[in-house]
mmCIF file of the N, C-alpha and C atoms, coordinates in Angstrom:
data_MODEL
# 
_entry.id   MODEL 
# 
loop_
_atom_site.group_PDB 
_atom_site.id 
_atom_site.type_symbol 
_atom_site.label_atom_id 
_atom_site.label_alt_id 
_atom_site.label_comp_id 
_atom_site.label_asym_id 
_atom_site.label_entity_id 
_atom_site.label_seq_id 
_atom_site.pdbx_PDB_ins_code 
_atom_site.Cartn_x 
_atom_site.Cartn_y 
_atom_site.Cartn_z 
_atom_site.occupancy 
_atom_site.B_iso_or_equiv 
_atom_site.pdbx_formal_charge 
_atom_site.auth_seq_id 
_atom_site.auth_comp_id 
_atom_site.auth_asym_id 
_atom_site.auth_atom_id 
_atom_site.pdbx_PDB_model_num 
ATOM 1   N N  . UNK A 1 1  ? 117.241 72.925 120.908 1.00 0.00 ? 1  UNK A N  1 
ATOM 2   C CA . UNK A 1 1  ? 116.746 74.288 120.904 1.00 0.00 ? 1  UNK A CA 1 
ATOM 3   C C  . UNK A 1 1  ? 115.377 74.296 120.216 1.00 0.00 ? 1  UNK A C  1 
ATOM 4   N N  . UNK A 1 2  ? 114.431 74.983 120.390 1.00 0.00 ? 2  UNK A N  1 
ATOM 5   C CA . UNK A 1 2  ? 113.074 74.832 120.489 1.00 0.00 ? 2  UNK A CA 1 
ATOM 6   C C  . UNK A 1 2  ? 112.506 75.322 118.918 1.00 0.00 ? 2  UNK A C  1 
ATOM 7   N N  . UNK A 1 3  ? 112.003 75.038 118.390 1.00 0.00 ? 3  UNK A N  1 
ATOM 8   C CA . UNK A 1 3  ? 112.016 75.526 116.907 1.00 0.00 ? 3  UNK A CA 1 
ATOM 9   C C  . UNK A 1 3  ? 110.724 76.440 116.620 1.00 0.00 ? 3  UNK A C  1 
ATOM 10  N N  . UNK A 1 4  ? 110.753 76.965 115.408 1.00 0.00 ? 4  UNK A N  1 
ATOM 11  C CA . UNK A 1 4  ? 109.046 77.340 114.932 1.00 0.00 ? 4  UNK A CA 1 
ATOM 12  C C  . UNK A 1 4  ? 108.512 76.947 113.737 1.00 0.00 ? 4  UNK A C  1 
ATOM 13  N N  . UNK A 1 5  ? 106.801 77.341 114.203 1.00 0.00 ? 5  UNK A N  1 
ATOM 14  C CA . UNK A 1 5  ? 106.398 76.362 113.367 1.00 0.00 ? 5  UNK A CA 1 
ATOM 15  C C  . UNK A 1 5  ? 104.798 77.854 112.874 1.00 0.00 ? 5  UNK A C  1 
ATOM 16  N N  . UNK A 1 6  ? 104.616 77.640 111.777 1.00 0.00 ? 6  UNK A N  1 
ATOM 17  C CA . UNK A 1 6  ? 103.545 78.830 111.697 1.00 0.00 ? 6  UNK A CA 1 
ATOM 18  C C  . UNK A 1 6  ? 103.155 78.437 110.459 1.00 0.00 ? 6  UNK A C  1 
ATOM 19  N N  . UNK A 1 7  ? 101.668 78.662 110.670 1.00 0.00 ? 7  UNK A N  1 
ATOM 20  C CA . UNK A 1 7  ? 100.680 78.065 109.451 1.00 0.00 ? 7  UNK A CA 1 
ATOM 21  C C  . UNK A 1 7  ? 100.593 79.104 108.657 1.00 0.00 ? 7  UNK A C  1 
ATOM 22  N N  . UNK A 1 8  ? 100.247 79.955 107.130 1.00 0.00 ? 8  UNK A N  1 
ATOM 23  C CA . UNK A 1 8  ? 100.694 81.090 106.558 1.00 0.00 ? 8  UNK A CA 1 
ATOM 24  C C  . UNK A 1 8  ? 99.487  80.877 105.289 1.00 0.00 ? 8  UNK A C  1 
ATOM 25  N N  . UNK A 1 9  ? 98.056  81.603 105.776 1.00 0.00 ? 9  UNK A N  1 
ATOM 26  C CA . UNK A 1 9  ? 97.197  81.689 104.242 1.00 0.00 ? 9  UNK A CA 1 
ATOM 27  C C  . UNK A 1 9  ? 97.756  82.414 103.194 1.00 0.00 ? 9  UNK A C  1 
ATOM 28  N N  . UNK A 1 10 ? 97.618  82.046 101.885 1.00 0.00 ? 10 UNK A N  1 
ATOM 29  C CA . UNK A 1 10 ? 98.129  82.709 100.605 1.00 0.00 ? 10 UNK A CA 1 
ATOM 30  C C  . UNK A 1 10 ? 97.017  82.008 99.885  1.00 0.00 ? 10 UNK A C  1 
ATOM 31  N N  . UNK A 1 11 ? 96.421  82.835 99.288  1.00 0.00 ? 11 UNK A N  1 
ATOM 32  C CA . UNK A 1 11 ? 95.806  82.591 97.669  1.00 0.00 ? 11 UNK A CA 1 
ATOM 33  C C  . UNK A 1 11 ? 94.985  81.468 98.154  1.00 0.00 ? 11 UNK A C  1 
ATOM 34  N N  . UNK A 1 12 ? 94.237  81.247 99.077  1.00 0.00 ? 12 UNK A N  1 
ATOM 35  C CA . UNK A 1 12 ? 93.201  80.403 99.427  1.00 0.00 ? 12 UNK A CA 1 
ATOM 36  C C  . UNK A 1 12 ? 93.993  79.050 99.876  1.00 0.00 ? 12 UNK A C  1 
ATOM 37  N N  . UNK A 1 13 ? 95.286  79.097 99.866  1.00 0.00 ? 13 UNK A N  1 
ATOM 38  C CA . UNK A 1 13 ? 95.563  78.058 100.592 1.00 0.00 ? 13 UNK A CA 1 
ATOM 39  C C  . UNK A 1 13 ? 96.029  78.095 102.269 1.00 0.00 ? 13 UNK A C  1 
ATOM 40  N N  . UNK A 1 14 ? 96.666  76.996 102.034 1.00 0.00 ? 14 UNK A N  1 
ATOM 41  C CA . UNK A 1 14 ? 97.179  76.653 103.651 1.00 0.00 ? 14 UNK A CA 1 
ATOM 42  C C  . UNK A 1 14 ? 98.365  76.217 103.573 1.00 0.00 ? 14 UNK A C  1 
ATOM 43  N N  . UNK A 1 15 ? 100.069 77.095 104.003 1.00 0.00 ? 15 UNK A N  1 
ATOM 44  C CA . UNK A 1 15 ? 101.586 76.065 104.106 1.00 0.00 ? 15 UNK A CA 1 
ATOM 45  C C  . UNK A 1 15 ? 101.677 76.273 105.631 1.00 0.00 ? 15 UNK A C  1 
ATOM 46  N N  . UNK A 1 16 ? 102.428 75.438 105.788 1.00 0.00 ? 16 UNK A N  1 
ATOM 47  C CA . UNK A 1 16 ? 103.217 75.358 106.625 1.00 0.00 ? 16 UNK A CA 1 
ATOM 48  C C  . UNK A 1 16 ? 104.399 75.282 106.934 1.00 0.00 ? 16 UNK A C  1 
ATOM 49  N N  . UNK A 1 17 ? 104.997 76.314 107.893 1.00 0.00 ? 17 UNK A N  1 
ATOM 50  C CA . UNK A 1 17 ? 106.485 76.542 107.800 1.00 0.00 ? 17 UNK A CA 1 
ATOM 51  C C  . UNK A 1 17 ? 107.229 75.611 108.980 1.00 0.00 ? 17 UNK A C  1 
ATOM 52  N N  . UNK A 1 18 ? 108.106 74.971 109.281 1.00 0.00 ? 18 UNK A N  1 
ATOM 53  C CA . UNK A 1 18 ? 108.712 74.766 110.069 1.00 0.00 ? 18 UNK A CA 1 
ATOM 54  C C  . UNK A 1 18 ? 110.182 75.077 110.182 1.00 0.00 ? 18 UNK A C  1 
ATOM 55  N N  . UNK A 1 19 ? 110.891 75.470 111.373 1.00 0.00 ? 19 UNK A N  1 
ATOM 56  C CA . UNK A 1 19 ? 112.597 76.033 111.099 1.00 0.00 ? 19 UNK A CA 1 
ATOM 57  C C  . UNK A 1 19 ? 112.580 75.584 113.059 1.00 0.00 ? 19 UNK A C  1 
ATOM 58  N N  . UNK A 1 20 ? 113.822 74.220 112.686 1.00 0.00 ? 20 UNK A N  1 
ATOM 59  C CA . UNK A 1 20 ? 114.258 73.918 113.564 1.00 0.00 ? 20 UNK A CA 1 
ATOM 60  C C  . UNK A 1 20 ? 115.724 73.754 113.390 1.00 0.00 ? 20 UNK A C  1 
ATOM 61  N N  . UNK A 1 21 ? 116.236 73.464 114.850 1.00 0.00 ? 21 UNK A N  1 
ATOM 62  C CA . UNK A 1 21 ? 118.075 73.637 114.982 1.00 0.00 ? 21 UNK A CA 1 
ATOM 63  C C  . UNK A 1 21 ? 118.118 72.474 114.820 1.00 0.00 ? 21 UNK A C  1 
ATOM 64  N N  . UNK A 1 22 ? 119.224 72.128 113.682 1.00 0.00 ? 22 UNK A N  1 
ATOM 65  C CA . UNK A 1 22 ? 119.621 70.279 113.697 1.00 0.00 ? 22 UNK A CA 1 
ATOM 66  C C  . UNK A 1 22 ? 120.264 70.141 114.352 1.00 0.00 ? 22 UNK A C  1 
ATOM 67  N N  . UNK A 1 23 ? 120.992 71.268 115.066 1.00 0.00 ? 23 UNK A N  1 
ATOM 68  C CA . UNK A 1 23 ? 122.089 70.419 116.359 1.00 0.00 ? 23 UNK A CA 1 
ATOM 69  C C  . UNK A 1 23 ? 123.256 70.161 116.084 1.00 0.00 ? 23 UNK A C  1 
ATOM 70  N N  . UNK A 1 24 ? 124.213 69.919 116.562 1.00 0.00 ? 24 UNK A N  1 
ATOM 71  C CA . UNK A 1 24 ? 125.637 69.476 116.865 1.00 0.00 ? 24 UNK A CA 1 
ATOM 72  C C  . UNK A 1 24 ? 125.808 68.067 115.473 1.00 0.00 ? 24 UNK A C  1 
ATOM 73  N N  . UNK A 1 25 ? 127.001 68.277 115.204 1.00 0.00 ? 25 UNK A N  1 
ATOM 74  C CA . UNK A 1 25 ? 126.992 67.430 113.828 1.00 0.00 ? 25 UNK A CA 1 
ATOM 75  C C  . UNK A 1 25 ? 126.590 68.263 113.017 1.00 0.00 ? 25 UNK A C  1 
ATOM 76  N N  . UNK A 1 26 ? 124.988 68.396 112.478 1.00 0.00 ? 26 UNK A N  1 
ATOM 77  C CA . UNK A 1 26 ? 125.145 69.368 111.343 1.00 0.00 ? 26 UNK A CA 1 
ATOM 78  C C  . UNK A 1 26 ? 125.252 70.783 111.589 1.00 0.00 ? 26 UNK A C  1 
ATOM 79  N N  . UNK A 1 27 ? 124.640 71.409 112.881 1.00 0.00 ? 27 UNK A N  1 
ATOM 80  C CA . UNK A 1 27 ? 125.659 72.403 112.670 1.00 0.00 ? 27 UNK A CA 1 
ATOM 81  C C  . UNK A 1 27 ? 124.669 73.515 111.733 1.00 0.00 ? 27 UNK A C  1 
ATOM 82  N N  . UNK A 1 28 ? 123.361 73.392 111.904 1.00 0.00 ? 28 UNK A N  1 
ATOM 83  C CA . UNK A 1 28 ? 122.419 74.465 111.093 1.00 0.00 ? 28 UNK A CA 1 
ATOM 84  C C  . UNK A 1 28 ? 120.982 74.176 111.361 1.00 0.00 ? 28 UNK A C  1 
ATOM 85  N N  . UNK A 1 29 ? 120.709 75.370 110.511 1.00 0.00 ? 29 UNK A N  1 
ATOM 86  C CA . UNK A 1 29 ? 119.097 75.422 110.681 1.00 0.00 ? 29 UNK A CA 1 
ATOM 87  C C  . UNK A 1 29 ? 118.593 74.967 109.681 1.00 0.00 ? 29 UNK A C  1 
ATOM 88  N N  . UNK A 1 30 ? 117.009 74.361 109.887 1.00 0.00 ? 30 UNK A N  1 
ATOM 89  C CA . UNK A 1 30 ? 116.629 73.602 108.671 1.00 0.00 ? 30 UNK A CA 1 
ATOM 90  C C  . UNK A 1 30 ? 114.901 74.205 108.492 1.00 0.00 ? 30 UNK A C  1 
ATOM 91  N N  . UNK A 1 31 ? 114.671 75.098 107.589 1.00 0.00 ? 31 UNK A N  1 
ATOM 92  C CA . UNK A 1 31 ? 113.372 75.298 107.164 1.00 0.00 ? 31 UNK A CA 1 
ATOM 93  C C  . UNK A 1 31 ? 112.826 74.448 105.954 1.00 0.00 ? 31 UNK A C  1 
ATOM 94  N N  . UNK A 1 32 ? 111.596 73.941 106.288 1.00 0.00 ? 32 UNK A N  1 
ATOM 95  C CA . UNK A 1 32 ? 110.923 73.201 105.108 1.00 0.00 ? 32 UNK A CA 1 
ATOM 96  C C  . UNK A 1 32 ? 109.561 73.952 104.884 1.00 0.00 ? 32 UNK A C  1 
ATOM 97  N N  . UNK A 1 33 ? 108.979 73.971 103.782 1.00 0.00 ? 33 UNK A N  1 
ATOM 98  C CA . UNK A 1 33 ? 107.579 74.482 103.438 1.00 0.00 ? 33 UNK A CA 1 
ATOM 99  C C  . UNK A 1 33 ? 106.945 73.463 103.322 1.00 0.00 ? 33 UNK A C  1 
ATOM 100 N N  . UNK A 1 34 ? 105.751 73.481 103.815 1.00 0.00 ? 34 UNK A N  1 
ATOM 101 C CA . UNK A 1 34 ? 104.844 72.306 103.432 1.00 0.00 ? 34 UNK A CA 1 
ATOM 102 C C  . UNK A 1 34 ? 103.690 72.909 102.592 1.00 0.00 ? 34 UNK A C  1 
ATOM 103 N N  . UNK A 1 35 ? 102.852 71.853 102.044 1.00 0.00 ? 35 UNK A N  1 
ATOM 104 C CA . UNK A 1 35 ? 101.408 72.275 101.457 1.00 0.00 ? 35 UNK A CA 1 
ATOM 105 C C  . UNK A 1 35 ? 100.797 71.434 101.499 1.00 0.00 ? 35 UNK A C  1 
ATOM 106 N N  . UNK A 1 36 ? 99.161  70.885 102.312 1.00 0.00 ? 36 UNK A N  1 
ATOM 107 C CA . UNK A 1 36 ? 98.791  69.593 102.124 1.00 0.00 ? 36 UNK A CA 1 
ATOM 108 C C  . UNK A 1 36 ? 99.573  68.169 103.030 1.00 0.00 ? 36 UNK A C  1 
ATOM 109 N N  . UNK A 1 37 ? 100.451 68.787 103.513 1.00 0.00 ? 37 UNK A N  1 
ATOM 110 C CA . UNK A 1 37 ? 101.797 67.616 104.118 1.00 0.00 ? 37 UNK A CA 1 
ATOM 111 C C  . UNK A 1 37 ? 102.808 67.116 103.253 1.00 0.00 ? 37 UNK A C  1 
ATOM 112 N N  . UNK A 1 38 ? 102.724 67.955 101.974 1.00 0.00 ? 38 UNK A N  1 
ATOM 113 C CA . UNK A 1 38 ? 103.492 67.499 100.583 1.00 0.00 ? 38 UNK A CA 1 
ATOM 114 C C  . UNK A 1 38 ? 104.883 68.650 100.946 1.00 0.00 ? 38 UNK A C  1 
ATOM 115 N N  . UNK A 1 39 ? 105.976 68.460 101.016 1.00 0.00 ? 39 UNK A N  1 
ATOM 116 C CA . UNK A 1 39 ? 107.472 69.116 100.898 1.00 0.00 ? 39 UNK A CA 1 
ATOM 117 C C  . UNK A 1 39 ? 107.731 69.917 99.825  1.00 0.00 ? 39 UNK A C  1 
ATOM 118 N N  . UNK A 1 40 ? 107.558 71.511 99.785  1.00 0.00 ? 40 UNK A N  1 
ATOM 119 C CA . UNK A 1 40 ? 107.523 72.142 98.739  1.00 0.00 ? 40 UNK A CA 1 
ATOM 120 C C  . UNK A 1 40 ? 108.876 73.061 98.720  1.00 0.00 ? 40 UNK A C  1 
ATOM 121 N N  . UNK A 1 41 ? 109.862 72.753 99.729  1.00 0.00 ? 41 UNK A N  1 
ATOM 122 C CA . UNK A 1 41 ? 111.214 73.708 100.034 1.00 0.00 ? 41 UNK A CA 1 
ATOM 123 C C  . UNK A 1 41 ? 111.488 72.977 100.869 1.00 0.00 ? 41 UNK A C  1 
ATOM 124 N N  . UNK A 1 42 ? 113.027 72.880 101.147 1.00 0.00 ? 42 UNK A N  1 
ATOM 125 C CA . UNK A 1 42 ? 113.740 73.088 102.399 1.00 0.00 ? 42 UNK A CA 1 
ATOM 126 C C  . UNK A 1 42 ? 114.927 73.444 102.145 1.00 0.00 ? 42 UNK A C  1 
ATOM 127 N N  . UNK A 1 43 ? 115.606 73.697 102.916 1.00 0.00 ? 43 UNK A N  1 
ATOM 128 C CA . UNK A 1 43 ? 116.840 74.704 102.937 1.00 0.00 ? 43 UNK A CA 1 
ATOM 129 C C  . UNK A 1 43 ? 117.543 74.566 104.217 1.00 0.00 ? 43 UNK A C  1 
ATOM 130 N N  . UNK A 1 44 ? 119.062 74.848 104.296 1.00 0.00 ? 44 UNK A N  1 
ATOM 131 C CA . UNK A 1 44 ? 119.609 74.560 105.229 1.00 0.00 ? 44 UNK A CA 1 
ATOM 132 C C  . UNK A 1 44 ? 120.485 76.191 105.597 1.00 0.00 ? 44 UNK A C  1 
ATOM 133 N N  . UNK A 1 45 ? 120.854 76.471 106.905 1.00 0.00 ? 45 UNK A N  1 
ATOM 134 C CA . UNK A 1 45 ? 121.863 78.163 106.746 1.00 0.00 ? 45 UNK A CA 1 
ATOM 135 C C  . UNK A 1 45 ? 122.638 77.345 108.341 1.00 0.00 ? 45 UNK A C  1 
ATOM 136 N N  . UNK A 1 46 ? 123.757 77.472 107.426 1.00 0.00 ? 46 UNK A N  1 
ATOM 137 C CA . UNK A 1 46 ? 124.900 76.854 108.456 1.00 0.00 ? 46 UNK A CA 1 
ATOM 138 C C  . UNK A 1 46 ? 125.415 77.873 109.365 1.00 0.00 ? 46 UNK A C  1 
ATOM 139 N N  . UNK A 1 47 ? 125.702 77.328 110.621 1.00 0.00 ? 47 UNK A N  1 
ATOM 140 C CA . UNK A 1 47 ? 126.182 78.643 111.545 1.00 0.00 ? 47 UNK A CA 1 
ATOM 141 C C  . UNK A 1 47 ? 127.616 78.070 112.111 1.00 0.00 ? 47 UNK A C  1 
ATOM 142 N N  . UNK A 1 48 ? 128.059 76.750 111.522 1.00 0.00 ? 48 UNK A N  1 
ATOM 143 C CA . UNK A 1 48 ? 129.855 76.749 111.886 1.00 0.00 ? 48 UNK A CA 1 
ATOM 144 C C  . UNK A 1 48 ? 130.044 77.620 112.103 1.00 0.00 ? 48 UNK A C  1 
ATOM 145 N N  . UNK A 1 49 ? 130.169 78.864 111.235 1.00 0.00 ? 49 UNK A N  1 
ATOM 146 C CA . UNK A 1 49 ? 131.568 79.754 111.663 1.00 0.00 ? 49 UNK A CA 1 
ATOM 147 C C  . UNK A 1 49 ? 131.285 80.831 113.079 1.00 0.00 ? 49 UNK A C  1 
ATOM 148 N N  . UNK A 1 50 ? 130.227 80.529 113.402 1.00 0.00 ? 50 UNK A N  1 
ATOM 149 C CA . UNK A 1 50 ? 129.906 80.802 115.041 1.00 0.00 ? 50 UNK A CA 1 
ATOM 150 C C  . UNK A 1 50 ? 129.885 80.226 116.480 1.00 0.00 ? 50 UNK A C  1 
ATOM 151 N N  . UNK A 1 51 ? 130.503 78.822 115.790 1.00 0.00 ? 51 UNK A N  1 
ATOM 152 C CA . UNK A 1 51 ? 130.734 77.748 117.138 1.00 0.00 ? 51 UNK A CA 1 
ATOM 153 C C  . UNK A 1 51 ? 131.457 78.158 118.410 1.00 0.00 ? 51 UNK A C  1 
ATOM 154 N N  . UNK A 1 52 ? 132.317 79.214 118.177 1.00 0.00 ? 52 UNK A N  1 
ATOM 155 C CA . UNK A 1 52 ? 133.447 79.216 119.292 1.00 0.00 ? 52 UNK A CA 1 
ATOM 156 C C  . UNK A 1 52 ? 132.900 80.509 119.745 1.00 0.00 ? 52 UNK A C  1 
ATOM 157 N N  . UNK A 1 53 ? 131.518 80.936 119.547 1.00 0.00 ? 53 UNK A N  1 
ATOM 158 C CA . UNK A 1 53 ? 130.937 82.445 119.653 1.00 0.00 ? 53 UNK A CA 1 
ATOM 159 C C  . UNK A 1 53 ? 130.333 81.833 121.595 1.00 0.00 ? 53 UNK A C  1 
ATOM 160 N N  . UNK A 1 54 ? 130.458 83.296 122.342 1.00 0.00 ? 54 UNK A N  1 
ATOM 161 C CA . UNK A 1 54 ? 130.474 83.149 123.559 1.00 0.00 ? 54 UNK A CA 1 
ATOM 162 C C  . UNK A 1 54 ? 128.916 82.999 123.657 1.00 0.00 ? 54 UNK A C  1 
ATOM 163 N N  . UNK A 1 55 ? 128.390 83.757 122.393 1.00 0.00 ? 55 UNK A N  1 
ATOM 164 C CA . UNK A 1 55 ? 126.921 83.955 122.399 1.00 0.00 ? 55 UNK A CA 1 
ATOM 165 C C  . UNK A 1 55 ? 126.399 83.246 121.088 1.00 0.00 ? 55 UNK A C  1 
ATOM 166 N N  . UNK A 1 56 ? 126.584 81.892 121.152 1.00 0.00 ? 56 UNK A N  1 
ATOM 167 C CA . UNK A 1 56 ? 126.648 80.449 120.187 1.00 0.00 ? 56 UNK A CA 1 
ATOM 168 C C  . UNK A 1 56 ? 124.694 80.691 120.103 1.00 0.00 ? 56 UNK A C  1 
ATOM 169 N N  . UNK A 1 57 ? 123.734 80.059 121.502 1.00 0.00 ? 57 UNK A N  1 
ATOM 170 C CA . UNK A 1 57 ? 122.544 79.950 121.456 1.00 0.00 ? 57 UNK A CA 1 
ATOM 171 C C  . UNK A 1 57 ? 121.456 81.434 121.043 1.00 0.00 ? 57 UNK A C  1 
ATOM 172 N N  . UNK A 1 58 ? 121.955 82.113 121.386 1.00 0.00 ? 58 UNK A N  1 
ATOM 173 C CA . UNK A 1 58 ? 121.725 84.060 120.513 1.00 0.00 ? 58 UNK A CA 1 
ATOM 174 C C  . UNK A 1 58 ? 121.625 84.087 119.090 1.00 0.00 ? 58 UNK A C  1 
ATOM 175 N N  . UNK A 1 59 ? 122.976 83.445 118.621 1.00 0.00 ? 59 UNK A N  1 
ATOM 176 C CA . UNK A 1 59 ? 123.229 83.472 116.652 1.00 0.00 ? 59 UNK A CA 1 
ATOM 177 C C  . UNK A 1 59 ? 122.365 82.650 116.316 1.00 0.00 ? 59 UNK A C  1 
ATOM 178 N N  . UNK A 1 60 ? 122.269 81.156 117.378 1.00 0.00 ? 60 UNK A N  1 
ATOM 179 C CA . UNK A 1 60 ? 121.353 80.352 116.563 1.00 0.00 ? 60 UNK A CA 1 
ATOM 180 C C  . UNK A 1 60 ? 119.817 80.797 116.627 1.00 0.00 ? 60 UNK A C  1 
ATOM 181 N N  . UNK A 1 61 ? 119.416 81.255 117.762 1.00 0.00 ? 61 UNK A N  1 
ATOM 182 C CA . UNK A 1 61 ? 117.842 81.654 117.723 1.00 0.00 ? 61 UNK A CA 1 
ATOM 183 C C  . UNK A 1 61 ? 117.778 82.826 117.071 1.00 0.00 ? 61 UNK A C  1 
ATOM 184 N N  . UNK A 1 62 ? 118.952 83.394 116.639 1.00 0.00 ? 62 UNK A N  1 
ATOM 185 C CA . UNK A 1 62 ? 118.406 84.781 115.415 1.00 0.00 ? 62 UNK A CA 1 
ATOM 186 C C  . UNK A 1 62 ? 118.038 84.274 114.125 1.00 0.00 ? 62 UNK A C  1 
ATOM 187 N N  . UNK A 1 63 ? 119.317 83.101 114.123 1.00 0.00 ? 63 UNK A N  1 
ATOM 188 C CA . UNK A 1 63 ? 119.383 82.386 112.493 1.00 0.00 ? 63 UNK A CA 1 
ATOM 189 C C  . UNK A 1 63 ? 117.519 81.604 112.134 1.00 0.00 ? 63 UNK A C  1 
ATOM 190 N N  . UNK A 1 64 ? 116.964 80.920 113.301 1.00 0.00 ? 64 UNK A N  1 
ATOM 191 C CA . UNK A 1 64 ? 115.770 80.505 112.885 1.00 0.00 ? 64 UNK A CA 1 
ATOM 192 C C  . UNK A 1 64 ? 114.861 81.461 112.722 1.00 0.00 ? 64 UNK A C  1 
ATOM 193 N N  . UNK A 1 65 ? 115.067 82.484 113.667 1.00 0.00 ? 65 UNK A N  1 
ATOM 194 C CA . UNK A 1 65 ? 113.824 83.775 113.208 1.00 0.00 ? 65 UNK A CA 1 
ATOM 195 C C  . UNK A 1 65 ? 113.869 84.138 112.280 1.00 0.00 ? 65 UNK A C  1 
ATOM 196 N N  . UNK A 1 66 ? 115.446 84.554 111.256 1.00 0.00 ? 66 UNK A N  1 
ATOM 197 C CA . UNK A 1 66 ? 115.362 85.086 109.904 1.00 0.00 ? 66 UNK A CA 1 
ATOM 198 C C  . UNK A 1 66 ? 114.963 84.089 108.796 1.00 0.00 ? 66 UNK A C  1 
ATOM 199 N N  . UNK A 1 67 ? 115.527 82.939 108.968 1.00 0.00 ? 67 UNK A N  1 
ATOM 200 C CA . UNK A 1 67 ? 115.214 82.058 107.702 1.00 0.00 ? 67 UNK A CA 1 
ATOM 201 C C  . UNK A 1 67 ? 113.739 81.709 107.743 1.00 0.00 ? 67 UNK A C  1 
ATOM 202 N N  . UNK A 1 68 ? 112.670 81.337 109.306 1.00 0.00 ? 68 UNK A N  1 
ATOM 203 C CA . UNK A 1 68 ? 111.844 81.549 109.352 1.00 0.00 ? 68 UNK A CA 1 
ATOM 204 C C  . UNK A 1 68 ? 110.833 82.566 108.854 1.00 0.00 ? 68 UNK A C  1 
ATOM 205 N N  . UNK A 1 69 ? 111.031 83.638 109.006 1.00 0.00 ? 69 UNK A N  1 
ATOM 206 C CA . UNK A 1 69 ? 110.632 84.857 108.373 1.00 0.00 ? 69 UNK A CA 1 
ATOM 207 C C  . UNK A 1 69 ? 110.763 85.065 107.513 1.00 0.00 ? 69 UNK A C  1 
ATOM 208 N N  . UNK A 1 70 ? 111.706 84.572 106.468 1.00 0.00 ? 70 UNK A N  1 
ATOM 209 C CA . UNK A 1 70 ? 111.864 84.427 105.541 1.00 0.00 ? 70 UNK A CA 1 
ATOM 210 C C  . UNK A 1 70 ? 111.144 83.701 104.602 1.00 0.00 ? 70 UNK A C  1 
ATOM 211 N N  . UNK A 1 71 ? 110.664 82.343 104.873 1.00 0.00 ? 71 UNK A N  1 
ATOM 212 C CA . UNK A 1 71 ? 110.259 81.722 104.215 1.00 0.00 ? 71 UNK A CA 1 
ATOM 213 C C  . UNK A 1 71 ? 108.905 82.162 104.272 1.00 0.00 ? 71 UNK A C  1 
ATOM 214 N N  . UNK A 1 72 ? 108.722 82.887 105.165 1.00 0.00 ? 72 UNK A N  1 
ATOM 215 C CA . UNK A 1 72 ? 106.485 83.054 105.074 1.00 0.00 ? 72 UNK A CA 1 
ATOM 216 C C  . UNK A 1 72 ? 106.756 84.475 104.362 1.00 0.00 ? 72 UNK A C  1 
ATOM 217 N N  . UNK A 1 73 ? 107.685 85.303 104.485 1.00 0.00 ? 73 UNK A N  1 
ATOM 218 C CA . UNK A 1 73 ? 107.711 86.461 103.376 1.00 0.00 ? 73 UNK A CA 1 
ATOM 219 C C  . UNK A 1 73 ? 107.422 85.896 101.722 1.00 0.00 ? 73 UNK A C  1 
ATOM 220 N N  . UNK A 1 74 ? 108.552 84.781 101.447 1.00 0.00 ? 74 UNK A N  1 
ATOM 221 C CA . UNK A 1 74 ? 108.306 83.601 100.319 1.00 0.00 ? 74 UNK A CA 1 
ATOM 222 C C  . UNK A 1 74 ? 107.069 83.390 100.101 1.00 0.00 ? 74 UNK A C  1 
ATOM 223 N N  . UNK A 1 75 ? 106.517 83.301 101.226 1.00 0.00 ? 75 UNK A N  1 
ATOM 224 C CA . UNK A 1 75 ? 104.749 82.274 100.662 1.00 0.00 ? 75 UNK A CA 1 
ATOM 225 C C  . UNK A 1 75 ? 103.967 83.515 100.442 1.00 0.00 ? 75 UNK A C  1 
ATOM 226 N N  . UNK A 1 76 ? 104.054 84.661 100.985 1.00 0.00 ? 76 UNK A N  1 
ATOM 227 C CA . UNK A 1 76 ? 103.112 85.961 101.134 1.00 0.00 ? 76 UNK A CA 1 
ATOM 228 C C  . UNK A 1 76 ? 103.355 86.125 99.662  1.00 0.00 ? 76 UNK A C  1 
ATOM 229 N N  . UNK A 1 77 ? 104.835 86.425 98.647  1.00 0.00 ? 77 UNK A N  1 
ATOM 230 C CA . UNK A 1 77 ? 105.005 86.661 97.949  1.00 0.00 ? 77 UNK A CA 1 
ATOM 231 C C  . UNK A 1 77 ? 104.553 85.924 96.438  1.00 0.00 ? 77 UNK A C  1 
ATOM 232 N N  . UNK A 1 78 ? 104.095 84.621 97.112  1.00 0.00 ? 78 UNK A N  1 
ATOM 233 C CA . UNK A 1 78 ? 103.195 83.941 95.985  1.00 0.00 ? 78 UNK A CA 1 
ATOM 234 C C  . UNK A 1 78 ? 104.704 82.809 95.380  1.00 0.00 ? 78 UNK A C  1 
ATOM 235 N N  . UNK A 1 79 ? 105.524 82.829 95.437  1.00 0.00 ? 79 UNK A N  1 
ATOM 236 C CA . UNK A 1 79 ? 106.668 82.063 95.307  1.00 0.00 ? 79 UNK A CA 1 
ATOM 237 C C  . UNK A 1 79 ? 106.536 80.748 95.204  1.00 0.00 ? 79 UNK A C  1 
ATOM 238 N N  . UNK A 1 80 ? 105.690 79.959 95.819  1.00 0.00 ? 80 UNK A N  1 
ATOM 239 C CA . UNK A 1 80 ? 105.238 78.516 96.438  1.00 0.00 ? 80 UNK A CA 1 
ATOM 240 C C  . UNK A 1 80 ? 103.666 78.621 95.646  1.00 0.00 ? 80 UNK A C  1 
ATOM 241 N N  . UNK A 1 81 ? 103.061 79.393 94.950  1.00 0.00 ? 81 UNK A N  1 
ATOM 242 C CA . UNK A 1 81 ? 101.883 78.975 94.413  1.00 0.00 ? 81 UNK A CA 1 
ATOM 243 C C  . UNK A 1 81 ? 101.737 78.530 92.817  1.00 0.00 ? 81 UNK A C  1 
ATOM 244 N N  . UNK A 1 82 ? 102.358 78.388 92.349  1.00 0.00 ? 82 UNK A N  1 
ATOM 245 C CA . UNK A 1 82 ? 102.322 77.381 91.486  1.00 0.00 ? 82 UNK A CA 1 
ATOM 246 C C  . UNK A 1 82 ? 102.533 76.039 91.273  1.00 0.00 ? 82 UNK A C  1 
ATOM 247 N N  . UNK A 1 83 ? 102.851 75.186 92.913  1.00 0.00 ? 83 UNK A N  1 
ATOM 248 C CA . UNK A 1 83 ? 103.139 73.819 93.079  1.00 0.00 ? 83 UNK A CA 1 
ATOM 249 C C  . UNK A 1 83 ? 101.816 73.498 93.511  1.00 0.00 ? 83 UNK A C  1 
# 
């Protein structure tokens, strides 16, 4: 499933967000923050308990938009500028 990826100015810098589906086995979404290409977050939001959901690929492309959105709300908020 196709992921996103969005570059996010704050405070004269430059992160980068990425939130892709790990797929079958793990079973979640995985957002990391970058800065520089340096790993400043990542985080995982499990969607098991939606496996047997008729509308499985729906939960998962909501789950990357929110944690996605989430994390550049994070960087807007200055959260990530003290690393």
């Amino acid at each position: 499933m196709p992921g996103l990826n969005t570059e996010v100015e704050h405070a004269g810098e430059t992160y980068h967000v990425q939130t892709q589906d790990l797929g079958p086995g793990p079973n979640s979404v995985e957002t990391t923050v970058y800065k520089a290409g340096r790993v400043l977050s990542s985080r995982r939001a499990y969607y098991t308990a939606f496996l047997n959901s008729s509308d499985l690929p729906d939960k998962i492309h909501a789950i990357i938009r929110e944690e996605h959105e989430s994390a550049i709300r994070e960087i807007r908020a200055g959260k990530f500028a003290h690393l």
